[in-house]
C-alpha positions as CSV (number, residue, x, y, z in Angstrom):
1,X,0.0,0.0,0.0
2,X,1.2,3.6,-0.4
3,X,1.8,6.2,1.7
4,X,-1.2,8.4,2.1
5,X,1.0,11.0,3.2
6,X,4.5,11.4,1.6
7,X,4.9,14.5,2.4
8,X,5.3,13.0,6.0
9,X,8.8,12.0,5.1
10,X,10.0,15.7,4.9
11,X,9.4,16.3,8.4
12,X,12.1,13.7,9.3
13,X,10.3,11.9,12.1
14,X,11.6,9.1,13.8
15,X,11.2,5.5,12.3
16,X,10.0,4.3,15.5
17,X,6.6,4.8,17.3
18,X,8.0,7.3,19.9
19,X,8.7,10.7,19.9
20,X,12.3,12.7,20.0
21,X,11.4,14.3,22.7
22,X,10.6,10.7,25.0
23,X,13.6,9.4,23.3
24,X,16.0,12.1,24.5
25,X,13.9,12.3,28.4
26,X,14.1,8.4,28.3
27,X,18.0,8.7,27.8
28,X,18.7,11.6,30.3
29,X,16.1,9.7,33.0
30,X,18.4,6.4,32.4
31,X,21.7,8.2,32.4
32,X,20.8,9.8,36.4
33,X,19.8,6.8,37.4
34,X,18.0,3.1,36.9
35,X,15.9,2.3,34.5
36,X,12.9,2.1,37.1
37,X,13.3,5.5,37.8
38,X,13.9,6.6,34.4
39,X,10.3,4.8,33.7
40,X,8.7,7.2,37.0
41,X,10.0,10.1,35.5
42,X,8.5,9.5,32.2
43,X,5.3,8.5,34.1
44,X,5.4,11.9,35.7
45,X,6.6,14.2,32.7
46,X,3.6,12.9,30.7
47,X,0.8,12.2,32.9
48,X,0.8,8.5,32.9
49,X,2.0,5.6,31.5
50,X,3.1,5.9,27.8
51,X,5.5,3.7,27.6
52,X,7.0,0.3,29.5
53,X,10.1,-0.7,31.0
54,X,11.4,-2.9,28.0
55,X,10.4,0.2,25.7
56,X,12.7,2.4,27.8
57,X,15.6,0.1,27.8
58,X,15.2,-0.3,24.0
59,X,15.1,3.8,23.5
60,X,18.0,3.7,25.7
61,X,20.3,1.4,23.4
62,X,18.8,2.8,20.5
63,X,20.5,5.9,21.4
64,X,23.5,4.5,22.2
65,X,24.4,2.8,19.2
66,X,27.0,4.8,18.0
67,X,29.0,5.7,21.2
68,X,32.4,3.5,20.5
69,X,32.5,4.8,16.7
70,X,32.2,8.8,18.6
71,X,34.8,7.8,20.8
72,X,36.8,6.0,18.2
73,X,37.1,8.9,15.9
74,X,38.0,11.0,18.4
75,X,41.0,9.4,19.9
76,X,44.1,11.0,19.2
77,X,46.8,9.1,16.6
78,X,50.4,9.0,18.3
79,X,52.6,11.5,16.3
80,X,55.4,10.0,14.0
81,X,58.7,10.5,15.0
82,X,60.4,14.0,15.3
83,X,57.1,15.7,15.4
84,X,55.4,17.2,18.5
85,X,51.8,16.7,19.6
């Protein structure tokens, strides 16, 4: 079937069901703490449940995907000899 609404796919929304703004809250929540507590924040920020535990742990890797290569391309290569940093 096509899409009803191609001009959906200009406003660059995520391929999942949730939101940017739940993925970035469920991240910060995780990174200050558990993932329960990530989940009662959520809970609170939104008025009630809108999303589970195993969705929040899934949001959470999801965003972390691409850590190491950050990391990676950011680590400094040792000079060659005769040359300073």
């Amino acid at each position: 079937m096509t899409n009803l609404y191609p001009a959906d796919a200009m406003l660059g929304l995520p391929r999942g069901r949730h939101s940017l703004g739940l993925r970035r809250l469920a991240v910060l929540e995780a990174a200050r703490g558990s993932y329960d507590t990530a989940l009662e924040a959520i809970d609170r920020s939104c008025g009630g449940r809108v999303v589970g535990k195993r969705q929040v742990e899934d949001l959470v890797r999801a965003a972390a995907v691409d850590v190491a290569a950050f990391y990676a391309a950011r680590t400094p290569t040792r000079p060659r000899p005769g040359r300073c940093w």
